[in-house]
VMD Tcl script that draws the C-alpha trace (Angstrom):
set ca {
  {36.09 -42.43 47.91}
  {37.60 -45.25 45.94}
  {35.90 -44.65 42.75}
  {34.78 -41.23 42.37}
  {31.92 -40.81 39.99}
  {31.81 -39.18 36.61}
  {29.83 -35.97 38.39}
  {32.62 -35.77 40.96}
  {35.71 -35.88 38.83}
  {33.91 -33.14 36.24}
  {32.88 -31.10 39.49}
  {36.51 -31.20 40.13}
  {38.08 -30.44 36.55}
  {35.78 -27.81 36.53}
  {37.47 -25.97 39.85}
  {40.56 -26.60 38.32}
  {39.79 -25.00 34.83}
  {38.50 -22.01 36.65}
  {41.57 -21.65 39.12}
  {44.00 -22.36 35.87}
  {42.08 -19.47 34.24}
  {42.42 -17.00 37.38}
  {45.74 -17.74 37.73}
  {46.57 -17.05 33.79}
  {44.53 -14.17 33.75}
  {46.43 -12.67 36.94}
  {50.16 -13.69 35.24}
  {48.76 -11.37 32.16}
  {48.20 -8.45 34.13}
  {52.21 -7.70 33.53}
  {53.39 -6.97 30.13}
  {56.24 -9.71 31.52}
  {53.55 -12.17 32.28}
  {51.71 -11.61 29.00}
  {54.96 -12.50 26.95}
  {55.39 -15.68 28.88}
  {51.85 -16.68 28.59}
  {51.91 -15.94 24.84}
  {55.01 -17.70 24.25}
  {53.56 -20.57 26.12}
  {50.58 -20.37 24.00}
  {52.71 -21.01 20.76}
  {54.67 -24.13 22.19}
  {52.53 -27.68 21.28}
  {53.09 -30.42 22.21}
  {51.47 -32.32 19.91}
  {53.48 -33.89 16.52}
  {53.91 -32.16 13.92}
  {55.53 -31.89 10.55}
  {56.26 -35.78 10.71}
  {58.24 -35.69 13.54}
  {56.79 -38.73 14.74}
  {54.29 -40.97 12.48}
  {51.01 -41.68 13.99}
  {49.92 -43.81 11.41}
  {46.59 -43.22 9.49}
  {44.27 -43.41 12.77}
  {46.47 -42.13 15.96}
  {46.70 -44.30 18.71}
  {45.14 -42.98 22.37}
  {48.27 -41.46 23.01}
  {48.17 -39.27 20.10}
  {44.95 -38.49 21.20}
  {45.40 -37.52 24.97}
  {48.19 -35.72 24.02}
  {46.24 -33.69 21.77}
  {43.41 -32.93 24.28}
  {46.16 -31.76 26.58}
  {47.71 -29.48 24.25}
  {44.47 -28.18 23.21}
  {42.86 -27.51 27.15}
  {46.32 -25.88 27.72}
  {45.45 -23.87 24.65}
  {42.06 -23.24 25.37}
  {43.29 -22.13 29.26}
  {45.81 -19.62 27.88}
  {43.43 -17.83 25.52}
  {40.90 -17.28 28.23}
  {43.60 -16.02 31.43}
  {44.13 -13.82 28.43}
  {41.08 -12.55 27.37}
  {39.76 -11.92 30.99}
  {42.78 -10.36 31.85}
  {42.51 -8.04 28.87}
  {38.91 -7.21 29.83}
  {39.54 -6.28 33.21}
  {42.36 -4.32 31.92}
  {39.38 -2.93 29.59}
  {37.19 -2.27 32.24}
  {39.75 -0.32 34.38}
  {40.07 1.50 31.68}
  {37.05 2.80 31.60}
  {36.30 3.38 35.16}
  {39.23 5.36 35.06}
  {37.85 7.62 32.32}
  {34.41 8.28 33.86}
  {36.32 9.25 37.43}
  {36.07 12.81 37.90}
}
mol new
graphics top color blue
foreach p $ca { graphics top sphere $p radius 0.5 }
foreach p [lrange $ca 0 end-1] q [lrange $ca 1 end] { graphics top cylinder $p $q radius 0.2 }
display resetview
């Protein structure tokens, strides 16, 4: 498929997204892996504090580097959050068990 269509390359993002998430959610379940991923969560990538000038409307780069920093971002906080709420829900079977 030369030219795959919009539908296909979402389709495909989308698996990716969700196997990103697994796999972040999985690395939390250690208090080692949780550390990392939160540590990763507070790099960016993206300019800050005038490090580099992007001028009064940012070029495309700017901008793709900003999406990126912000889907790695957005990945992060939900490997986290599912991992905490299967941690959660452990929790709780473990509570009701005889």
């Amino acid at each position: 498929m030369p030219h795959p269509s919009p539908e296909h390359l979402e389709g495909r993002l989308n698996a990716h997204r969700k196997l990103f998430i697994a796999l972040t959610a999985f690395i939390a379940a250690t208090a080692e892996g949780r550390a990392f991923l939160e540590s990763l969560a507070e790099d960016s990538e993206t300019v800050s504090d005038h490090e580099e000038d992007p001028g009064i409307e940012p070029d495309d780069g700017f901008a793709i580097q900003q999406i990126a920093d912000d889907e790695t971002q957005s990945i992060i906080k939900a490997g986290l959050s599912r991992a905490q709420a299967t941690e959660s829900q452990e929790q709780r079977r473990r509570d009701i068990a005889p």
